[in-house]
VOTOR-159459 format. One record per residue (C-alpha): residue number from 1; residue in three letters; x, y, z. Coordinates in steps of 0.02 Angstrom, whole numbers, plus 50000, padded with zeros to 5 digits. Layout:
<finus>
{NUM; 'ALA'; {X; Y; Z}}
...
</finus>
This chain:
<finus>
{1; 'UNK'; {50592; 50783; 51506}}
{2; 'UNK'; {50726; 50762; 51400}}
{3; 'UNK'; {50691; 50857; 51269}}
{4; 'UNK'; {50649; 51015; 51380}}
{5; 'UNK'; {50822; 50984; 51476}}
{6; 'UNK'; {50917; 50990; 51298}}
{7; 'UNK'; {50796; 51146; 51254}}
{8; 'UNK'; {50857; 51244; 51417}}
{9; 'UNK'; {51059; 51198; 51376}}
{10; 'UNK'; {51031; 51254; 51209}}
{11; 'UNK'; {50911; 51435; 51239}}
{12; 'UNK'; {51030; 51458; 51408}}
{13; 'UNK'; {50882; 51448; 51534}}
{14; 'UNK'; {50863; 51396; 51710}}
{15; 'UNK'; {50775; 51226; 51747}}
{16; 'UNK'; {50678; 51185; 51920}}
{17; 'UNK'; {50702; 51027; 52014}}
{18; 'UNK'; {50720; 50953; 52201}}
{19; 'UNK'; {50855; 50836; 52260}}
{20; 'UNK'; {50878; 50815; 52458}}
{21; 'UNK'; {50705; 50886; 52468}}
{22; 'UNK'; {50741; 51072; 52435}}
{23; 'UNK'; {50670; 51144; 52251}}
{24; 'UNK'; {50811; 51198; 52174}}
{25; 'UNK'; {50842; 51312; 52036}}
{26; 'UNK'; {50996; 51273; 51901}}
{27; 'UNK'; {51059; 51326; 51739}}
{28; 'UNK'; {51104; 51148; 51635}}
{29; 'UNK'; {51264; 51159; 51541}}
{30; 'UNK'; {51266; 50967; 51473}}
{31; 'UNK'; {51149; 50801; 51481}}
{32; 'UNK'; {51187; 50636; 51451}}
{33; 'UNK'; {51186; 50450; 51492}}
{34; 'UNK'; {51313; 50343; 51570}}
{35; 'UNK'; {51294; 50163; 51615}}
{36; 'UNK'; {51103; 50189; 51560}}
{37; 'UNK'; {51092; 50309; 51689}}
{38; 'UNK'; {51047; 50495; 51657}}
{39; 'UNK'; {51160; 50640; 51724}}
{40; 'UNK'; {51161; 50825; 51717}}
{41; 'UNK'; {51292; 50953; 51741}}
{42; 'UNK'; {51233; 51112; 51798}}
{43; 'UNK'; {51281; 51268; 51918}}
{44; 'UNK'; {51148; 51299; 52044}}
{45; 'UNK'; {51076; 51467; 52027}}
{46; 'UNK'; {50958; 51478; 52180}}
{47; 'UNK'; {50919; 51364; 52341}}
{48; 'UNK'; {50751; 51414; 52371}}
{49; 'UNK'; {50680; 51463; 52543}}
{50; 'UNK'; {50881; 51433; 52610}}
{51; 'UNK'; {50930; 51599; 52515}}
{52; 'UNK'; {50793; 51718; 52548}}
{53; 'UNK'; {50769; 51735; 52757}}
{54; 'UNK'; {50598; 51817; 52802}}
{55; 'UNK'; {50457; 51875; 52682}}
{56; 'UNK'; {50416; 51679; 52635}}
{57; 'UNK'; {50324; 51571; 52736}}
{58; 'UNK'; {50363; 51409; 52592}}
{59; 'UNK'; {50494; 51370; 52481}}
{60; 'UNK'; {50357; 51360; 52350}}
{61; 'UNK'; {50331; 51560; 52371}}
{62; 'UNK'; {50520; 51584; 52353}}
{63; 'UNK'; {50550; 51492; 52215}}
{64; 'UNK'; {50378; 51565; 52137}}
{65; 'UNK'; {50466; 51732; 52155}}
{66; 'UNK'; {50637; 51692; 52110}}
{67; 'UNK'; {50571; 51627; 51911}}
{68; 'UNK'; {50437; 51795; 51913}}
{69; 'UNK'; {50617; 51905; 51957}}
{70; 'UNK'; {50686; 51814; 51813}}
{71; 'UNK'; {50880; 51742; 51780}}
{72; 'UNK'; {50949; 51935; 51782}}
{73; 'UNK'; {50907; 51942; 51950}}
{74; 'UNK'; {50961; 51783; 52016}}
{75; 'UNK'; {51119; 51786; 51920}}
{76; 'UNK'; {51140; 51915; 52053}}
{77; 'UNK'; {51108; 51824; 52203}}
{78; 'UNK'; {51253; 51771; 52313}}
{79; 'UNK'; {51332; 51600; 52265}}
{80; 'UNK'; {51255; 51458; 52326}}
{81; 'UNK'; {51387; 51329; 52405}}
{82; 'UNK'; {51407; 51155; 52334}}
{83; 'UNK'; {51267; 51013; 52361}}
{84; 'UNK'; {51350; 50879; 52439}}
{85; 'UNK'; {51269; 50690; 52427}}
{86; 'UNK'; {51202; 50620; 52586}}
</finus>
């Protein structure tokens, strides 16, 4: 994984992953580790089933849709507010 984390800072493209158990979708700016512990910084691009109401009946179907669309047209999308941790 780390290798295709540095790939997407470097070619500028949008990585997929879920934390609080929503599939979220992120461009990466920087990767590292701190304490032995691995962190990314990143600005969250898309939140899944939460951003598009109606027409999806899973978050698996939005998201499928979302990376088809392609980064043009979520780079579009309204912002999506700041993920807090539980």
């Amino acid at each position: 994984m780390d290798a295709e984390i540095r790939q997407a800072i470097g070619d500028k493209k949008l990585v997929e992953f879920s934390f609080q158990n929503f599939i979220r979708i992120a461009e990466p700016h920087a990767y590292g580790s701190m304490g032995g512990v691995d962190h990314i910084i990143s600005t969250q691009k898309f939140h899944s089933i939460n951003d598009m109401v109606g027409g999806f009946g899973t978050e698996r179907e939005a998201v499928d849709f979302a990376l088809k669309a392609g980064k043009a047209w979520i780079d579009l999308q309204p912002p999506v507010p700041p993920c807090r941790d539980p």
